[in-house]
N, CA, C and O atoms as a GROMACS GRO file, in nm:
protein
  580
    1UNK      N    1  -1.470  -1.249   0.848
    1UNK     CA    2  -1.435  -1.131   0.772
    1UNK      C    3  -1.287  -1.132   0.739
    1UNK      O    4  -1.208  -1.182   0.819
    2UNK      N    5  -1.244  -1.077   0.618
    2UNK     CA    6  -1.087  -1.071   0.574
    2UNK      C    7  -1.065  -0.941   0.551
    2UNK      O    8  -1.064  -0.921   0.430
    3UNK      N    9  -1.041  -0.815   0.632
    3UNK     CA   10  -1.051  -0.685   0.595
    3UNK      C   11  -0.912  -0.665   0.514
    3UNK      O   12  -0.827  -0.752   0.495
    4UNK      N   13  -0.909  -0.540   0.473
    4UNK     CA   14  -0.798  -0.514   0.367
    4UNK      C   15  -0.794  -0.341   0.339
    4UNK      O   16  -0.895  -0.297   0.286
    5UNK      N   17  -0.720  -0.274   0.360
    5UNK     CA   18  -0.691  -0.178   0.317
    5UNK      C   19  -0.583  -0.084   0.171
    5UNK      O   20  -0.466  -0.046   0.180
    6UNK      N   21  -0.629  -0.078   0.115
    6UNK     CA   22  -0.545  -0.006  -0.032
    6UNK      C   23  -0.575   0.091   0.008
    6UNK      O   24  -0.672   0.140   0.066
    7UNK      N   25  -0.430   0.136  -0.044
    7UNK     CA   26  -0.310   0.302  -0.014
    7UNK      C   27  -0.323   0.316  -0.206
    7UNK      O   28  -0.305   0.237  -0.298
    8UNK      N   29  -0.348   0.405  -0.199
    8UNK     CA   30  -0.240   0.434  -0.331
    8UNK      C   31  -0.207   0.595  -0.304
    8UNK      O   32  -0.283   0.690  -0.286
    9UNK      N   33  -0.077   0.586  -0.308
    9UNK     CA   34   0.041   0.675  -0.279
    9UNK      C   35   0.077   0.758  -0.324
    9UNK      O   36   0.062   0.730  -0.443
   10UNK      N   37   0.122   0.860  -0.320
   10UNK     CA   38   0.102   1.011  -0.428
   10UNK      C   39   0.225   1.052  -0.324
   10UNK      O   40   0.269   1.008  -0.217
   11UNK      N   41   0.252   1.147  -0.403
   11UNK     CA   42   0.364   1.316  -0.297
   11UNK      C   43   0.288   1.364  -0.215
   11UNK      O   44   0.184   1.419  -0.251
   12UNK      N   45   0.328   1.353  -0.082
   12UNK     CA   46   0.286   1.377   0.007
   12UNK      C   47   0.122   1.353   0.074
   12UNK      O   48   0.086   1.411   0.176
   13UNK      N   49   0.029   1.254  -0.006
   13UNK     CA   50  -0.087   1.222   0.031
   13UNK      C   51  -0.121   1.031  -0.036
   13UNK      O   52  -0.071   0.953  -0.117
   14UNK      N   53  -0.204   1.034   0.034
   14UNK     CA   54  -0.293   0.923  -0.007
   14UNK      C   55  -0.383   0.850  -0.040
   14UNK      O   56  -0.460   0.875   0.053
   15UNK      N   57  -0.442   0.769  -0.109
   15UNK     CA   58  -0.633   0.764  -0.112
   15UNK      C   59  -0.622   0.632  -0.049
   15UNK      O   60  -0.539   0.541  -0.045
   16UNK      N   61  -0.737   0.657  -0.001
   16UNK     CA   62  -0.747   0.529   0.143
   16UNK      C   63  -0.928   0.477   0.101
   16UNK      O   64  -1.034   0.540   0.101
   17UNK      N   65  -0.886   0.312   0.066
   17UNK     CA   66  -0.988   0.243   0.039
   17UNK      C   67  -1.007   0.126   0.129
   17UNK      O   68  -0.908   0.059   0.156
   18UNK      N   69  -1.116   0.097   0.177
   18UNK     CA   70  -1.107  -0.064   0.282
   18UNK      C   71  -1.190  -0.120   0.192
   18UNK      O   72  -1.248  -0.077   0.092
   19UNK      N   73  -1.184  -0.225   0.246
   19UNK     CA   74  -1.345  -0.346   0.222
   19UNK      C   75  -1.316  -0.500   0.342
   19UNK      O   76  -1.236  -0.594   0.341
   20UNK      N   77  -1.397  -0.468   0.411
   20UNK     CA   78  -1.461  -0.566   0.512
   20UNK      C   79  -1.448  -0.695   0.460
   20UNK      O   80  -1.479  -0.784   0.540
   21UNK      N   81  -1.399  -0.746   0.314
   21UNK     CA   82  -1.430  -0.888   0.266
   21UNK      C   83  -1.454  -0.844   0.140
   21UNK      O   84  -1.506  -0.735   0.117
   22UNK      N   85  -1.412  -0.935   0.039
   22UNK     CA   86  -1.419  -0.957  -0.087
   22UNK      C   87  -1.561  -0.889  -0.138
   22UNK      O   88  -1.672  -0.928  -0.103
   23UNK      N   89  -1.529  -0.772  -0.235
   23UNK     CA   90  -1.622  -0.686  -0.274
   23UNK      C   91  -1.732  -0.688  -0.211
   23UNK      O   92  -1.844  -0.729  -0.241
   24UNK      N   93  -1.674  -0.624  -0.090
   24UNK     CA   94  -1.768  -0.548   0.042
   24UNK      C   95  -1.716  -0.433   0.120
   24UNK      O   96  -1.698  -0.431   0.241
   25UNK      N   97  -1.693  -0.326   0.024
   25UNK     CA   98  -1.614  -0.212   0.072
   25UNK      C   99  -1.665  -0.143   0.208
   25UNK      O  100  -1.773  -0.175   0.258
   26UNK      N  101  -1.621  -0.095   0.237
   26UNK     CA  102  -1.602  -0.002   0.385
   26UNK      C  103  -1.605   0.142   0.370
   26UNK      O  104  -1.501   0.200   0.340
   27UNK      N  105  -1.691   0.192   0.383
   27UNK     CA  106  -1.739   0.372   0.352
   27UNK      C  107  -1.654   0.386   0.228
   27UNK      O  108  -1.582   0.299   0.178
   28UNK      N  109  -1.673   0.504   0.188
   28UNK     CA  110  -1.576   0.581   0.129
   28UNK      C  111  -1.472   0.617   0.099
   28UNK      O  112  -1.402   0.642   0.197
   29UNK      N  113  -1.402   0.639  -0.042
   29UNK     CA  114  -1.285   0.636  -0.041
   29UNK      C  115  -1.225   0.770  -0.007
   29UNK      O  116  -1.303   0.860  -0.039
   30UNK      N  117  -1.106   0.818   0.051
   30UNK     CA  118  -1.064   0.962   0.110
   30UNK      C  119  -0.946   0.957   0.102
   30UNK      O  120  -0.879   0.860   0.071
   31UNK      N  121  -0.897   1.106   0.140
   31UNK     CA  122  -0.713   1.123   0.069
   31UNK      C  123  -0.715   1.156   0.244
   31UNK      O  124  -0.807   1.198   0.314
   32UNK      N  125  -0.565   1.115   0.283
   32UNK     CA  126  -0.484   1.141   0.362
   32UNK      C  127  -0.358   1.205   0.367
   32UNK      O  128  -0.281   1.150   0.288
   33UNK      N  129  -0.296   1.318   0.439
   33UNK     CA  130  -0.192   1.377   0.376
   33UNK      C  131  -0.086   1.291   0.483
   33UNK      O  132  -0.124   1.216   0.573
   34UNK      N  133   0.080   1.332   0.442
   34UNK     CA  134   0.142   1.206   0.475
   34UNK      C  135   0.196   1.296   0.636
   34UNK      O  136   0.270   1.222   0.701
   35UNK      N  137   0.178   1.398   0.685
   35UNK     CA  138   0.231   1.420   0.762
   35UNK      C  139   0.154   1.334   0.940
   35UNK      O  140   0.062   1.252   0.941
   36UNK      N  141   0.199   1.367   1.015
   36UNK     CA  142   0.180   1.291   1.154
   36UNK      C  143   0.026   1.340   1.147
   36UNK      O  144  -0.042   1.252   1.093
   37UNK      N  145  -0.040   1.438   1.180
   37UNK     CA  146  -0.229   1.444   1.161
   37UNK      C  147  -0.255   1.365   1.066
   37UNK      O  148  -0.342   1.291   1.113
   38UNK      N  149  -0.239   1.340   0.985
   38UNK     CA  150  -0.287   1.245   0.815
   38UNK      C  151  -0.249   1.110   0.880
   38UNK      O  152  -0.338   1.024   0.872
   39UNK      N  153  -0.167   1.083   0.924
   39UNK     CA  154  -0.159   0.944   0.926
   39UNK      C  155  -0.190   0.910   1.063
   39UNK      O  156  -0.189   0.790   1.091
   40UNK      N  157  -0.212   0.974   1.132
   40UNK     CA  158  -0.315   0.999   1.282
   40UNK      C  159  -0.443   0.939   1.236
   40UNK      O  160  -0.479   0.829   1.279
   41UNK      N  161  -0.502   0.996   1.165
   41UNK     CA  162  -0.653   0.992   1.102
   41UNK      C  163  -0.696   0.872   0.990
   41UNK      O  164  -0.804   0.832   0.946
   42UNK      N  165  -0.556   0.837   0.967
   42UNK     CA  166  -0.620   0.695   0.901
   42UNK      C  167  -0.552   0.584   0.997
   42UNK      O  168  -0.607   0.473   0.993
   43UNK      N  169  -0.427   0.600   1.095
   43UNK     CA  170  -0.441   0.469   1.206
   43UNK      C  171  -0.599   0.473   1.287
   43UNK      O  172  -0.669   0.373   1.303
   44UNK      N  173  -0.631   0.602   1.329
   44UNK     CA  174  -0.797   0.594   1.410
   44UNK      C  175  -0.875   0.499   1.310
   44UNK      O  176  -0.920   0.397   1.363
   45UNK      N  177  -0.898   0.514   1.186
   45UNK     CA  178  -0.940   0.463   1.057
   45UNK      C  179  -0.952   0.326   1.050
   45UNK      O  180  -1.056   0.261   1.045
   46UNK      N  181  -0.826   0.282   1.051
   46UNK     CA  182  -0.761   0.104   1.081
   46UNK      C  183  -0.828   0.060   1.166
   46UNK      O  184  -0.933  -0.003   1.148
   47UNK      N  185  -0.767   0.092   1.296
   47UNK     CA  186  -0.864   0.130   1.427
   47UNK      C  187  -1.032   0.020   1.475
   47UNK      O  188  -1.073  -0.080   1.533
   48UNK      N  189  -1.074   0.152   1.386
   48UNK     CA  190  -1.214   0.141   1.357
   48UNK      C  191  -1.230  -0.011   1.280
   48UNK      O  192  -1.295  -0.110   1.316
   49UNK      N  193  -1.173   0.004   1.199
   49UNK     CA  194  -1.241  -0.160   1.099
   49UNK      C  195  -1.140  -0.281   1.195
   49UNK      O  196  -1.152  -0.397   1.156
   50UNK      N  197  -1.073  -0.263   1.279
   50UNK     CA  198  -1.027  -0.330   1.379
   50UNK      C  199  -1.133  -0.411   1.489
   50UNK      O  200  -1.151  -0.529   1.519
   51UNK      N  201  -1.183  -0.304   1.524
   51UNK     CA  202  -1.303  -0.323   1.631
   51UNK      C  203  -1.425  -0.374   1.543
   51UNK      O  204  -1.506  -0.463   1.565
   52UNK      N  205  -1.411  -0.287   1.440
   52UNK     CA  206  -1.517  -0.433   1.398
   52UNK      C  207  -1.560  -0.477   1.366
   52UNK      O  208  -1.682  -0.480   1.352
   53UNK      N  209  -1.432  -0.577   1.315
   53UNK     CA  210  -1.441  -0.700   1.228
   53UNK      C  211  -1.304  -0.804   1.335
   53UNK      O  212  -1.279  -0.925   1.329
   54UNK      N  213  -1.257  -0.720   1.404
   54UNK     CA  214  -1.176  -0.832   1.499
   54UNK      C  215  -1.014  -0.838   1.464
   54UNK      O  216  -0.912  -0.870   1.525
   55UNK      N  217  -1.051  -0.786   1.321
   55UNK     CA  218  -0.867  -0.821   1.255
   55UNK      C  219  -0.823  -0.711   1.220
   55UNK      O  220  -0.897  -0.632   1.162
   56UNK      N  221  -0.636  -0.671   1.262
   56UNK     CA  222  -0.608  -0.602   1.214
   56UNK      C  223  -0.566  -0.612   1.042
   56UNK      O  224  -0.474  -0.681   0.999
   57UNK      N  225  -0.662  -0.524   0.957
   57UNK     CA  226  -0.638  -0.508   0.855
   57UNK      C  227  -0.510  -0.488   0.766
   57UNK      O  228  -0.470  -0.372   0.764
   58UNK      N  229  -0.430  -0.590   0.683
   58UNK     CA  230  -0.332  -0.502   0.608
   58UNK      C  231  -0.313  -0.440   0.506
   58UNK      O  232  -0.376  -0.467   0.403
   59UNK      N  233  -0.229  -0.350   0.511
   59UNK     CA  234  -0.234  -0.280   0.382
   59UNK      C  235  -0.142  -0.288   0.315
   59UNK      O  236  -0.024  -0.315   0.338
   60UNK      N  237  -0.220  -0.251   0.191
   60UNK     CA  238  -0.176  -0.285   0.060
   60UNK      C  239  -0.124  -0.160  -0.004
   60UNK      O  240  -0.203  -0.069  -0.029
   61UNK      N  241   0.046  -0.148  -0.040
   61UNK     CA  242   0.056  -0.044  -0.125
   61UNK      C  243   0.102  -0.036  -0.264
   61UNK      O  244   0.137  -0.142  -0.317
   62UNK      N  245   0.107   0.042  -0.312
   62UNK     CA  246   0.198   0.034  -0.446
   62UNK      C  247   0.306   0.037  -0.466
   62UNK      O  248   0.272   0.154  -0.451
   63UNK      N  249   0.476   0.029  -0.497
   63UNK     CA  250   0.562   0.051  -0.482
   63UNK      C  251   0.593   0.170  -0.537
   63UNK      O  252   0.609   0.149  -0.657
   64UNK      N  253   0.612   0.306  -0.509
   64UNK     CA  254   0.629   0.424  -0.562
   64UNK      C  255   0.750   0.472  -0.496
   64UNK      O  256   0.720   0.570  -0.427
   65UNK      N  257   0.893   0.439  -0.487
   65UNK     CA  258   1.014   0.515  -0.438
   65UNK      C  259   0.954   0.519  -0.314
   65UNK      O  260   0.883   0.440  -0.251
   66UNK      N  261   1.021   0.685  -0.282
   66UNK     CA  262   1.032   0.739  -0.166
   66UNK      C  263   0.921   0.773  -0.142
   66UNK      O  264   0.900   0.795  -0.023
   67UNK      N  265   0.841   0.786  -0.208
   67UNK     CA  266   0.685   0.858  -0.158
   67UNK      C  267   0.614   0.754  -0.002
   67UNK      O  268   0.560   0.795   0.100
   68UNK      N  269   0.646   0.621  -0.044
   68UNK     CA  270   0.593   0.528   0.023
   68UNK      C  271   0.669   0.554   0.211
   68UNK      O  272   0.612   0.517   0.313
   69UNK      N  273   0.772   0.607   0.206
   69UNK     CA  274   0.865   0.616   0.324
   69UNK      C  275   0.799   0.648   0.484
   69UNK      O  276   0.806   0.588   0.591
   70UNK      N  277   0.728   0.782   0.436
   70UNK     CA  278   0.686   0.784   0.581
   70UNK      C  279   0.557   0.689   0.626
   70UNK      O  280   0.511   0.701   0.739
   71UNK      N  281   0.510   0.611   0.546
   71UNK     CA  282   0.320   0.570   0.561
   71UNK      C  283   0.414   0.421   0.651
   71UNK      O  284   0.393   0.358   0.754
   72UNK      N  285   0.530   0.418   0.530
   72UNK     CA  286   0.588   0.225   0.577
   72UNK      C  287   0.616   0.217   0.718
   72UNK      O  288   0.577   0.128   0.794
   73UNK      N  289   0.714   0.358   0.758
   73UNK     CA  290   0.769   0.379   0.865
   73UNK      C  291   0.686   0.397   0.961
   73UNK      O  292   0.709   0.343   1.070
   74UNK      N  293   0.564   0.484   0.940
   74UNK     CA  294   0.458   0.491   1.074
   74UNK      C  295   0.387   0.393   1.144
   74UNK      O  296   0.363   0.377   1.263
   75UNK      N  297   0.342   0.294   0.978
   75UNK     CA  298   0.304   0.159   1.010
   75UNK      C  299   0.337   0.037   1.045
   75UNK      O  300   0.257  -0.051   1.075
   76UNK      N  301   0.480   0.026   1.042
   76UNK     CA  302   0.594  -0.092   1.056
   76UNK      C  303   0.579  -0.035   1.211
   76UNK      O  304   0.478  -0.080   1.265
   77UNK      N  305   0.659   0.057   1.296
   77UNK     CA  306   0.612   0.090   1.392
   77UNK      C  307   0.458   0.066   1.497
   77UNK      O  308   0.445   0.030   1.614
   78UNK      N  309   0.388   0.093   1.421
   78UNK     CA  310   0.264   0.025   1.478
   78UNK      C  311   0.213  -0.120   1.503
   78UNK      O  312   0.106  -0.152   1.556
   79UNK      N  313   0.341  -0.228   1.438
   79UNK     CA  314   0.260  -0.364   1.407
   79UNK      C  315   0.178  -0.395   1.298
   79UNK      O  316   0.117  -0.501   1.303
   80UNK      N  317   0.164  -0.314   1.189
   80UNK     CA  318   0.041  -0.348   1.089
   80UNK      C  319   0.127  -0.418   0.977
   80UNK      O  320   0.228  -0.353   0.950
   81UNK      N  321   0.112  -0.543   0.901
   81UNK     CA  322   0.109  -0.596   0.820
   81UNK      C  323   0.132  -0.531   0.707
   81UNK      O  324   0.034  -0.466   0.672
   82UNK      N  325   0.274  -0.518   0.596
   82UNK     CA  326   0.237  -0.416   0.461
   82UNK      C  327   0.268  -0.542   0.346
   82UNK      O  328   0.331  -0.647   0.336
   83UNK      N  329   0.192  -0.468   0.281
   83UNK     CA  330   0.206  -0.511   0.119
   83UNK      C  331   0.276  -0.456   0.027
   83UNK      O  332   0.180  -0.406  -0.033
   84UNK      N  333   0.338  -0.433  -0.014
   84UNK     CA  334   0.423  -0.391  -0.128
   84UNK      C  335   0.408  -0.425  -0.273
   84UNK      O  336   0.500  -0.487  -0.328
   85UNK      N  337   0.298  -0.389  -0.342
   85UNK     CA  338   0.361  -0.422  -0.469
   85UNK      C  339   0.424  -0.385  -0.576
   85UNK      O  340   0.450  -0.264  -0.575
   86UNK      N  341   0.458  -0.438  -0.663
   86UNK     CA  342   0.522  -0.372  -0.787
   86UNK      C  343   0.433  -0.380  -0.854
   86UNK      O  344   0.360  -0.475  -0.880
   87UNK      N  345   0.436  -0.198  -0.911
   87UNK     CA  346   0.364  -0.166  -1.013
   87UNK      C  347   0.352  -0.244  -1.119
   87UNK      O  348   0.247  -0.238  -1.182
   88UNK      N  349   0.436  -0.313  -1.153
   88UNK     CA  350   0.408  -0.398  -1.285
   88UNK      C  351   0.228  -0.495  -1.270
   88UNK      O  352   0.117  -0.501  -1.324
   89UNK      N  353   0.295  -0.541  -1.176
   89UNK     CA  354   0.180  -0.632  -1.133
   89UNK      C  355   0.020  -0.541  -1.092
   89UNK      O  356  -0.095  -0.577  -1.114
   90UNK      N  357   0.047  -0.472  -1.055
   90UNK     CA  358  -0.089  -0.376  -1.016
   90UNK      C  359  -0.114  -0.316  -1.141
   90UNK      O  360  -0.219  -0.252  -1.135
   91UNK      N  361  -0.057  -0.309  -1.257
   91UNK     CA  362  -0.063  -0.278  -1.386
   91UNK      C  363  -0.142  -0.350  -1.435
   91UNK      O  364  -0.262  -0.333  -1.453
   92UNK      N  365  -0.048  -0.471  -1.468
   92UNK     CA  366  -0.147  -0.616  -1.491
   92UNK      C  367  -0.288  -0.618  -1.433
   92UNK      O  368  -0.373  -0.634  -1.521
   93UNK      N  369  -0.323  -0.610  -1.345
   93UNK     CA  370  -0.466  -0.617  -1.268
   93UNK      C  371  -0.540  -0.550  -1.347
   93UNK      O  372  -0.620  -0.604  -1.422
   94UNK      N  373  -0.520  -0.411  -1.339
   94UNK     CA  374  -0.625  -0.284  -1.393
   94UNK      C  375  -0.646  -0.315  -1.494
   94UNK      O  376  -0.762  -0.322  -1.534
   95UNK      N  377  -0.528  -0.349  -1.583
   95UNK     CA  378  -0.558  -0.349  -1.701
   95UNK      C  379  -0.634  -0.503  -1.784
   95UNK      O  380  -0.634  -0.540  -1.901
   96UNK      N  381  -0.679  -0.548  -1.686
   96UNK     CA  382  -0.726  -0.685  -1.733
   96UNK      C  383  -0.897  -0.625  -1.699
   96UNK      O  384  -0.993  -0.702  -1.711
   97UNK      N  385  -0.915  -0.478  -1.655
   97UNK     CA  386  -1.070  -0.434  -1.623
   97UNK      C  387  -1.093  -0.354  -1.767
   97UNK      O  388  -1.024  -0.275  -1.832
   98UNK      N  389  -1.222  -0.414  -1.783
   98UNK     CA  390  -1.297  -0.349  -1.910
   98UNK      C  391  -1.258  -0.188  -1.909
   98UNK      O  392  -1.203  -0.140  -2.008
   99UNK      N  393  -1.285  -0.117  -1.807
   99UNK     CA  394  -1.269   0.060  -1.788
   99UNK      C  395  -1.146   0.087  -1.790
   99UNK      O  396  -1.083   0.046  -1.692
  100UNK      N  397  -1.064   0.168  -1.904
  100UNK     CA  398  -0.943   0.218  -1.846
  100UNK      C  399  -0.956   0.373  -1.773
  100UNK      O  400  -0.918   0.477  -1.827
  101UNK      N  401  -0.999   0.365  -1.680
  101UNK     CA  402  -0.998   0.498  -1.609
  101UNK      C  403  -0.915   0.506  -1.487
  101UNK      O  404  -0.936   0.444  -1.382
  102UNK      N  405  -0.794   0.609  -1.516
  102UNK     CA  406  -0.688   0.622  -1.401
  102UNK      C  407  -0.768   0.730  -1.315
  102UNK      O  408  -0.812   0.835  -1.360
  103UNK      N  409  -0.780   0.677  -1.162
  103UNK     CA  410  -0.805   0.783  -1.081
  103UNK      C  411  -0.739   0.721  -0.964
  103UNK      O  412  -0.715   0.600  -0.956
  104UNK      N  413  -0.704   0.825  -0.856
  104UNK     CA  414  -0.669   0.758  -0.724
  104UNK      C  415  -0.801   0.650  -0.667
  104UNK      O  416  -0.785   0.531  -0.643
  105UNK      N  417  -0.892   0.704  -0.656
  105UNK     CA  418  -0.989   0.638  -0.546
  105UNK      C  419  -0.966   0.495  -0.629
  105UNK      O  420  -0.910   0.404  -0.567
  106UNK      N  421  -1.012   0.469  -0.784
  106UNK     CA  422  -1.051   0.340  -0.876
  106UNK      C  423  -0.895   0.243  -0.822
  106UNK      O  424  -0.895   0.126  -0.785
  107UNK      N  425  -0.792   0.322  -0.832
  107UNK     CA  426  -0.640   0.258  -0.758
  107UNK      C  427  -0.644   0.189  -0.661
  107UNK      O  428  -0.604   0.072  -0.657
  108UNK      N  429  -0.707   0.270  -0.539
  108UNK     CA  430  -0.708   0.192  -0.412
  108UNK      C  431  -0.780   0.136  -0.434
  108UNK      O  432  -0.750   0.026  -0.388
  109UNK      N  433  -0.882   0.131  -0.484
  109UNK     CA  434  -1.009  -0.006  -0.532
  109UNK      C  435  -0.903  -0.119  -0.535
  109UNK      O  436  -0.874  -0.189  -0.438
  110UNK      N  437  -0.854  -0.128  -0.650
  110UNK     CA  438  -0.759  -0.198  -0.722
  110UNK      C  439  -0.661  -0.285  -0.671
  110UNK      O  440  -0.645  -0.402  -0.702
  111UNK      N  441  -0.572  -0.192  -0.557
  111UNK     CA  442  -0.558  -0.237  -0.490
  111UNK      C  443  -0.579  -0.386  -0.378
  111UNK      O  444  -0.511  -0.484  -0.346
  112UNK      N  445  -0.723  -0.328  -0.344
  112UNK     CA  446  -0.775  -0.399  -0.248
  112UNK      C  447  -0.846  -0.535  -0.344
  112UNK      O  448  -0.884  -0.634  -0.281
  113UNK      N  449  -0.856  -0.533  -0.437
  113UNK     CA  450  -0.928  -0.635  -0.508
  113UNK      C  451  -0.810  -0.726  -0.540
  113UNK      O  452  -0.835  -0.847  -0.541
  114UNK      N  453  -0.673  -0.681  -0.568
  114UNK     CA  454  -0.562  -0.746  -0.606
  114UNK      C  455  -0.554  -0.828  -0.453
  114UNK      O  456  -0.546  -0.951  -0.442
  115UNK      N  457  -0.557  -0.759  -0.372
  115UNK     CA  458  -0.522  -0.860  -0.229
  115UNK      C  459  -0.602  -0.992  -0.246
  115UNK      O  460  -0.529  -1.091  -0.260
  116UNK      N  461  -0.757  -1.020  -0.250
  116UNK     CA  462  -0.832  -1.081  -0.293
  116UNK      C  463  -0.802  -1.197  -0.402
  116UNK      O  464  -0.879  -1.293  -0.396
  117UNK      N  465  -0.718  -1.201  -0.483
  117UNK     CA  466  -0.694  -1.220  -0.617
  117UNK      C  467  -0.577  -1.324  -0.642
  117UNK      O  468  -0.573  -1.432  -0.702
  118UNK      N  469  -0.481  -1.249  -0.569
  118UNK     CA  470  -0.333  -1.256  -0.577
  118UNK      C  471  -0.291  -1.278  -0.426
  118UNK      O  472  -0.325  -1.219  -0.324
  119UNK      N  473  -0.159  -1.442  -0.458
  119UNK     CA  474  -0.102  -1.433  -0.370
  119UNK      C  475   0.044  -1.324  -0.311
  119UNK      O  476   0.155  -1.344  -0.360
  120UNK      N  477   0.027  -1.233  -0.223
  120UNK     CA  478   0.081  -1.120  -0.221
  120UNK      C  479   0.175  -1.163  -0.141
  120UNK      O  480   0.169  -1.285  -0.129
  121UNK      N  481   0.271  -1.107  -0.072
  121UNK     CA  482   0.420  -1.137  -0.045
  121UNK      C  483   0.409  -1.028   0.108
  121UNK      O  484   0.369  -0.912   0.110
  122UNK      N  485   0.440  -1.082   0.184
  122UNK     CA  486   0.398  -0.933   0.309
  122UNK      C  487   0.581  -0.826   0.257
  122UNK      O  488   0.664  -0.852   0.171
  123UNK      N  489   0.574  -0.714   0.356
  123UNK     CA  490   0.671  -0.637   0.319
  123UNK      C  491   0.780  -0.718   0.405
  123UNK      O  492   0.746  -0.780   0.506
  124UNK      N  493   0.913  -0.716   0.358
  124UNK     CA  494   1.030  -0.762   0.428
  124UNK      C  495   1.121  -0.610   0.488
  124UNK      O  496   1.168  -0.555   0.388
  125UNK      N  497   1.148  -0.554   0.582
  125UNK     CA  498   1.218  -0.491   0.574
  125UNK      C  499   1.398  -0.533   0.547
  125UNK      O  500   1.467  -0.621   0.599
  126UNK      N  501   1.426  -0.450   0.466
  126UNK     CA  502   1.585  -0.435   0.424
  126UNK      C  503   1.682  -0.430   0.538
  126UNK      O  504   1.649  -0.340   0.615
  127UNK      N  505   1.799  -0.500   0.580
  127UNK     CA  506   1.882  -0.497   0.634
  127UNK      C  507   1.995  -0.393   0.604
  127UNK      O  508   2.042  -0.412   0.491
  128UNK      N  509   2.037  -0.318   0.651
  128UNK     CA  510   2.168  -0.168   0.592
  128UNK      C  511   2.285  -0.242   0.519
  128UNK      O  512   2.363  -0.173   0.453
  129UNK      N  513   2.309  -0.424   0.530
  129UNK     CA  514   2.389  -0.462   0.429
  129UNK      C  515   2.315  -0.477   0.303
  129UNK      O  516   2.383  -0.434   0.210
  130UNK      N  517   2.192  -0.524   0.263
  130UNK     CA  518   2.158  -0.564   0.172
  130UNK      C  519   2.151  -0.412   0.091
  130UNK      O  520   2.224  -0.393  -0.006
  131UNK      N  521   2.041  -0.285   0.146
  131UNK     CA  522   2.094  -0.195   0.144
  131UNK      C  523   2.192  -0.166   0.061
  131UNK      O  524   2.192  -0.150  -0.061
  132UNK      N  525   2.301  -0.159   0.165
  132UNK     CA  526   2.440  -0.115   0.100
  132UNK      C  527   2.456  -0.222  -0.013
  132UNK      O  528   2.433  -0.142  -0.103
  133UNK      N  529   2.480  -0.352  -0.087
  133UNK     CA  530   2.455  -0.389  -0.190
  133UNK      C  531   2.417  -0.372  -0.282
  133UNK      O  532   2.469  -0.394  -0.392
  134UNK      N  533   2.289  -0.317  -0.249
  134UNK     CA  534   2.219  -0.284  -0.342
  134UNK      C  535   2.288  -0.152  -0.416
  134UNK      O  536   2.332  -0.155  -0.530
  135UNK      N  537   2.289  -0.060  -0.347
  135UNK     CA  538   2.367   0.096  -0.389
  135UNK      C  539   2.511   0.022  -0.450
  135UNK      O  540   2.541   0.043  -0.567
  136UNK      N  541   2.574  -0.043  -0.388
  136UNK     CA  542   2.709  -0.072  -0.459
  136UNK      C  543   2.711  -0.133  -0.627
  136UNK      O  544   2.769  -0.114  -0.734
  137UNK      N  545   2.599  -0.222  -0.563
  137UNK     CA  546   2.585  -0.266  -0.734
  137UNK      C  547   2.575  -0.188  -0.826
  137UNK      O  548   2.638  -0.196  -0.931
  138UNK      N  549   2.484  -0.090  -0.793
  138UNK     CA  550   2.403   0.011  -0.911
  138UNK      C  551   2.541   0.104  -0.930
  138UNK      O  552   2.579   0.122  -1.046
  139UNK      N  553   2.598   0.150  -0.846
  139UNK     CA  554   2.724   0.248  -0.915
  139UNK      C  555   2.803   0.165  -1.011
  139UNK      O  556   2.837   0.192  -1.127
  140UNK      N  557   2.829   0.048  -0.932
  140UNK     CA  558   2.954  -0.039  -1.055
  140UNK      C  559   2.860  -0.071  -1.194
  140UNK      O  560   2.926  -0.111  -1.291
  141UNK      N  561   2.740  -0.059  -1.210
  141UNK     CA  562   2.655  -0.057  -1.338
  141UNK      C  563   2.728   0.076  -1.408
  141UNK      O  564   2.827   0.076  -1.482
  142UNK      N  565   2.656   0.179  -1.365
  142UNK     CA  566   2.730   0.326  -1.391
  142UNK      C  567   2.838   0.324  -1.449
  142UNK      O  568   2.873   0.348  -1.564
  143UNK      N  569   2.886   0.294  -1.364
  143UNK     CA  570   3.088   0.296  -1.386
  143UNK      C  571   3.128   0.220  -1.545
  143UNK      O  572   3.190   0.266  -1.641
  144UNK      N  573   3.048   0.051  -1.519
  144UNK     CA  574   3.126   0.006  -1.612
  144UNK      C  575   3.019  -0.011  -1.770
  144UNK      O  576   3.040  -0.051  -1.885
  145UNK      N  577   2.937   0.025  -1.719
  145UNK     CA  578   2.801   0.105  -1.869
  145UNK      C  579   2.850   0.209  -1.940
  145UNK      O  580   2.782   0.263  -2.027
   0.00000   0.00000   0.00000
């Protein structure tokens, strides 16, 4: 089994899709809100397709700013594997499907089918220099734009 979980990420909630293996989804798709109960209820969740299928599942998110902050932080903490992508690329995907229908649940589908698909990049966390680089650069853009 290769389990896989897609997030797709909203203000303050989430839609939470698995699949056990290449278009072999895992119950139902469901929203999670981002506070400590919400993300309580989808680590039990993980959990579950942990026990059994043997692997901890990773997940896959979208890159959306800050929205993504507390799900990265709860889960980096836990040991779980993240995905990060850029929307561009999760763009690309959908839009290569006959249906253009935007919904959360069809997203986390999407998601999880891109894992499948695509060689994905795990998340790196940022160092507070690179960080700080990063912010420095973007003002001297400002400044001299």
């Amino acid at each position: 089994m290769n389990p896989v979980v897609g997030l797709d990420v909203a203000k303050g909630e989430s839609q939470v899709q698995a699949f056990l293996e290449k278009k072999k989804p895992y119950q139902g798709s469901f929203k999670v809100t981002h506070t400590i109960e919400g993300l309580e209820t989808l680590f039990h969740f993980l959990r579950e397709i942990e026990n059994r299928t043997g692997i901890k599942p990773p997940i896959v998110l979208e890159s959306t700013g800050h929205y993504l902050t507390p799900v990265v932080q709860y889960f980096e903490e836990r040991d779980y594997l993240l995905i990060i992508v850029n929307p561009l690329i999760s763009y690309r995907a959908k839009s290569s499907s006959l249906r253009k229908v935007k919904t959360d649940i069809i997203d986390a589908r999407h998601l999880c089918e891109l894992y499948y698909k695509e060689e994905l990049e795990p998340y790196k966390k940022r160092g507070i220099q690179l960080l700080n680089l990063r912010n420095l650069s973007r003002q001297h853009a400002n400044i001299t734009g």
